[in-house]
C-alpha positions in Angstrom: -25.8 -36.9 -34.1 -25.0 -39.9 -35.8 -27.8 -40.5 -38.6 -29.4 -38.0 -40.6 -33.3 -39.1 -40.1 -32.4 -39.3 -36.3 -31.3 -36.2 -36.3 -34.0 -35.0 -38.1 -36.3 -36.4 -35.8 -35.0 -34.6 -32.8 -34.8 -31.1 -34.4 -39.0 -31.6 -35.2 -39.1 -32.9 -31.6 -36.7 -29.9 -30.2 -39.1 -27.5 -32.9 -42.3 -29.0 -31.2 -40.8 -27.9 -28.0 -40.7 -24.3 -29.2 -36.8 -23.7 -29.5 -36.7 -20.1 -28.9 -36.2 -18.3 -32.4 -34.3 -15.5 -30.8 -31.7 -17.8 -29.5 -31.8 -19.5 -32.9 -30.3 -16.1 -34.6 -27.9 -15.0 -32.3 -26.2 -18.8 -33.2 -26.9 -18.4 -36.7 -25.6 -14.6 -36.3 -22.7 -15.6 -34.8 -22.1 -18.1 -37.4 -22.4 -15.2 -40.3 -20.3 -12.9 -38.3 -17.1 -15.0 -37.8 -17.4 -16.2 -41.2 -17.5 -12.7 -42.6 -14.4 -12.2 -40.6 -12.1 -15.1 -41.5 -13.1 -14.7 -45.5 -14.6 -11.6 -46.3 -18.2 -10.2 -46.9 -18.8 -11.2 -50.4 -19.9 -15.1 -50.6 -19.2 -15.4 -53.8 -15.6 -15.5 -52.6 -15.8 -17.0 -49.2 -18.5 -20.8 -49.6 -18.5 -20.8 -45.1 -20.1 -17.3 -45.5 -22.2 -18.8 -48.4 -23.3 -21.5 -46.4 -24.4 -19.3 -43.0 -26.2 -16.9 -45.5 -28.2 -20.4 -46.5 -28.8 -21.6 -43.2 -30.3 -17.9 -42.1 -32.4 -17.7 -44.8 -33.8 -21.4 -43.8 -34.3 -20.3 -40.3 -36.2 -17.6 -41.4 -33.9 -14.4 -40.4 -34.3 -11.0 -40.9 -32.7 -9.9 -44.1 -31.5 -6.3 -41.7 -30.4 -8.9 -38.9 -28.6 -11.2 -41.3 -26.4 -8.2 -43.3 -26.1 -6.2 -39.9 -24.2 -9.9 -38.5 -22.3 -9.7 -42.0 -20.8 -5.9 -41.7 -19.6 -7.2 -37.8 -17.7 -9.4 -39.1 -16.2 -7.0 -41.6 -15.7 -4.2 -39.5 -18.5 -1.9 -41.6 -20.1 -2.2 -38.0 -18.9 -2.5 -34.3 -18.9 -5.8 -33.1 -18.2 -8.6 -30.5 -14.7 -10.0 -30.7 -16.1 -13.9 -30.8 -13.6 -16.7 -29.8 -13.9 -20.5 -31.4 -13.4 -23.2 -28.9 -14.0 -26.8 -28.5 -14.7 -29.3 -25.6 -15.0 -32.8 -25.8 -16.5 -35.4 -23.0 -18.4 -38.3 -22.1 -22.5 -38.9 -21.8 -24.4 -42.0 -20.7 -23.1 -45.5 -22.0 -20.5 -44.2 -22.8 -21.5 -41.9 -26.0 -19.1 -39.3 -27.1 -19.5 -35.3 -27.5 -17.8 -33.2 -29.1 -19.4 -28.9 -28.1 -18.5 -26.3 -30.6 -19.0 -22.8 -28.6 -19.0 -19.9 -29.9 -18.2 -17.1 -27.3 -17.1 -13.3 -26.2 -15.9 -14.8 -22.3 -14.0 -18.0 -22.3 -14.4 -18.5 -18.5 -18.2 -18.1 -19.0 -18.2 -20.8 -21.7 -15.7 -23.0 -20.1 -17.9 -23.2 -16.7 -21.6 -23.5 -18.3 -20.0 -26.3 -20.3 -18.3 -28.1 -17.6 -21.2 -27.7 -15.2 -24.0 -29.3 -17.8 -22.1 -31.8 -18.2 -21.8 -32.7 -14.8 -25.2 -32.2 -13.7 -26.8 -34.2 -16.9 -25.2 -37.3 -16.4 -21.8 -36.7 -18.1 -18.2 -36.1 -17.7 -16.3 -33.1 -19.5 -12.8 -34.5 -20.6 -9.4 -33.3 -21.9 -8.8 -31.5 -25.0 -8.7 -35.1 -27.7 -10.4 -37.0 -25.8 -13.0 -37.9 -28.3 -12.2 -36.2 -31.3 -10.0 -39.3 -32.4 -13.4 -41.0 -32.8 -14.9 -38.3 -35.4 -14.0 -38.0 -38.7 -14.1 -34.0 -40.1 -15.9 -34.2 -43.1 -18.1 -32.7 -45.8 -22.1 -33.8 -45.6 -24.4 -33.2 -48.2 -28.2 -34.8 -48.0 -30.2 -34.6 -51.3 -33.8 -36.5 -50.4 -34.2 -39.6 -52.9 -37.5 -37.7 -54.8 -35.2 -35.2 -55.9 -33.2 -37.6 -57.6 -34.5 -38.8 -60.8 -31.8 -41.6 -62.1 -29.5 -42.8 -59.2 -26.6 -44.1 -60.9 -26.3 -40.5 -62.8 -26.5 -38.6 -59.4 -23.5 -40.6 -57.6 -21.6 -40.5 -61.0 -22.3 -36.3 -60.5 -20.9 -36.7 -57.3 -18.1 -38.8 -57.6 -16.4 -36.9 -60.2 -16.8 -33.9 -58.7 -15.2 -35.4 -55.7 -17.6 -37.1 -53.5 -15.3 -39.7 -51.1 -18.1 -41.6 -50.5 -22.7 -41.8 -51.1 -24.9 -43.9 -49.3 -28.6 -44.2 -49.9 -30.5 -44.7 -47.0 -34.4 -45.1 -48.0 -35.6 -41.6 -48.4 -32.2 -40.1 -49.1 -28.8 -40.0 -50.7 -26.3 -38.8 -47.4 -22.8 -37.7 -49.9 -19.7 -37.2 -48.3 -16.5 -35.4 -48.9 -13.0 -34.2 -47.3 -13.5 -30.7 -46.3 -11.7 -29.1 -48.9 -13.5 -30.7 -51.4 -17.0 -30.4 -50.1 -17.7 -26.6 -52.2 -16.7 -27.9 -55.1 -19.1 -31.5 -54.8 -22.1 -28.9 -53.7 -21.6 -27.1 -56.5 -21.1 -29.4 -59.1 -24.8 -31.1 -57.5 -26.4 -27.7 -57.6 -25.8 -27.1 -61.1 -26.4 -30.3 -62.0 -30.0 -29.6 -60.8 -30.1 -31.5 -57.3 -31.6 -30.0 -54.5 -29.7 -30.7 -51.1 -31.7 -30.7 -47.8 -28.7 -30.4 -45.7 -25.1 -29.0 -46.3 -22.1 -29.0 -44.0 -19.1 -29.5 -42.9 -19.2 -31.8 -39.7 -18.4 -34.4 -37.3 -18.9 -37.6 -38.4 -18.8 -40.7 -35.6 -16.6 -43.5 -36.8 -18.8 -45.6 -34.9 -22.2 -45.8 -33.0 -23.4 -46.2 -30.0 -27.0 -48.0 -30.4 -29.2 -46.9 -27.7 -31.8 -49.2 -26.5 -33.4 -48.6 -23.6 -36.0 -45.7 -23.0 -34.9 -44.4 -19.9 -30.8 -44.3 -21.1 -32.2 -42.5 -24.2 -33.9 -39.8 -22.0 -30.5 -39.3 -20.2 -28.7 -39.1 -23.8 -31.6 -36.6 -24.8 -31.3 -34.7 -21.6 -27.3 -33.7 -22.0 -28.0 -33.4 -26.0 -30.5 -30.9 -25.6 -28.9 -29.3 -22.4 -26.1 -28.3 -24.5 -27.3 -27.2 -27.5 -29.5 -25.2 -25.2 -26.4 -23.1 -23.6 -26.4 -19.7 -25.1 -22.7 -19.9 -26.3 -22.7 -23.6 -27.7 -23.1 -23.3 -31.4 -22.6 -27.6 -32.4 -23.3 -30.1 -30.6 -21.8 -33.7 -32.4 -22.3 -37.4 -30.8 -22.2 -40.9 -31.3 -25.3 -42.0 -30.1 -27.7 -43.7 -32.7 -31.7 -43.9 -31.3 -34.2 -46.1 -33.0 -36.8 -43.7 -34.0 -39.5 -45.7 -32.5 -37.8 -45.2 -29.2 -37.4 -41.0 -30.3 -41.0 -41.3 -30.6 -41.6 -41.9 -26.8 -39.4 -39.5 -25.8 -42.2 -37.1 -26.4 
């Protein structure tokens, strides 16, 4: 997504829709077991494992389902041999995807993937062939009412190594390179500043400003199609909807 209030918009819209939670945990699940894997059980050592431990406890899981995911990922319990891939392609007007999937069966993944795009109104493309349009970075969103004196907060930020903060109304968006980005949550954290959001992601070097209702319900359509698939665990994009236009999407 390409602004933090729009994508907050569509997650209430996508909650109001009744996302399945089971489908919810197996991403989230999948996200603690590969993490586990490529650093290690303990968070204290390993901030990706941190971070999925953060997001499962936001969405609710199962402390049993959350450490069972963990010790997967360890080897402490027989798991599924998970496989990171990435597909890029093109949606209405023009707007630019980029599907993180998750999966056990590459073929499986590779043809729900190819086939939603086709039949919502987009076109699956080559390995780069939007990526050069995304920038990788750190994301950290603290809401403004947490923060007391502004020019103290960035000053947090930037020392700790913040590349860049930009307030936008209700919020202060910070963002970092990816290597930096445990350090800048940290520093924020002890500092006192509670984050909303915390990530490493995608970020669209440009937007592409959707106008029209009916080309927003086609962007929706291949958004949500996506992030639907059982194996997709990111979905990124350019597209930027007015949130007066969100609202009659409902």
């Amino acid at each position: 997504m390409s602004g933090h209030s729009k994508w907050n918009n569509i997650q209430h819209r996508k909650g109001a829709q009744d996302k399945k939670r089971a489908s919810l945990f197996t991403k989230l699940g999948k996200e603690l077991t590969i993490a586990a894997k490529e650093g290690g059980g303990d968070p204290g050592f390993n901030p990706r494992l941190r971070l999925a431990i953060e997001k499962a406890k936001a969405g609710n899981m199962p402390k049993d389902i959350l450490e069972r995911a963990i010790k997967k990922g360890t080897g402490e319990l027989e798991g599924v041999d998970y496989i990171e891939m990435r597909y890029e392609g093109y949606g209405p007007e023009g707007t630019a995807f980029i599907v993180d999937v998750v999966t056990d069966n590459k073929n499986r993944s590779a043809s729900e993937v190819r086939t939603t795009f086709s039949r919502k109104g987009g076109n699956l493309g080559a390995d780069g062939a939007v990526s050069w349009m995304f920038n990788k970075k750190g994301e950290i969103i603290v809401p403004a009412g947490n923060v007391a004196d502004s020019e103290e907060f960035m000053m947090v930020a930037l020392e700790a190594g913040a590349d860049d903060i930009i307030e936008d109304g209700d919020e202060f968006q910070v963002l970092t390179e990816p290597t930096a980005f445990q350090g800048v949550l940290d520093a924020l954290t002890e500092a006192g500043y509670k984050y909303e959001e915390a990530e490493v992601t995608m970020i669209p070097e440009n937007k592409v400003v959707i106008t029209d209702v009916n080309v927003a319900k086609k962007v929706m359509l291949l958004y949500d199609s996506l992030d639907d698939l059982d194996d997709v665990q990111e979905v990124y994009s350019n597209f930027d909807i007015a949130d007066e236009i969100m609202d009659q999407l409902d």
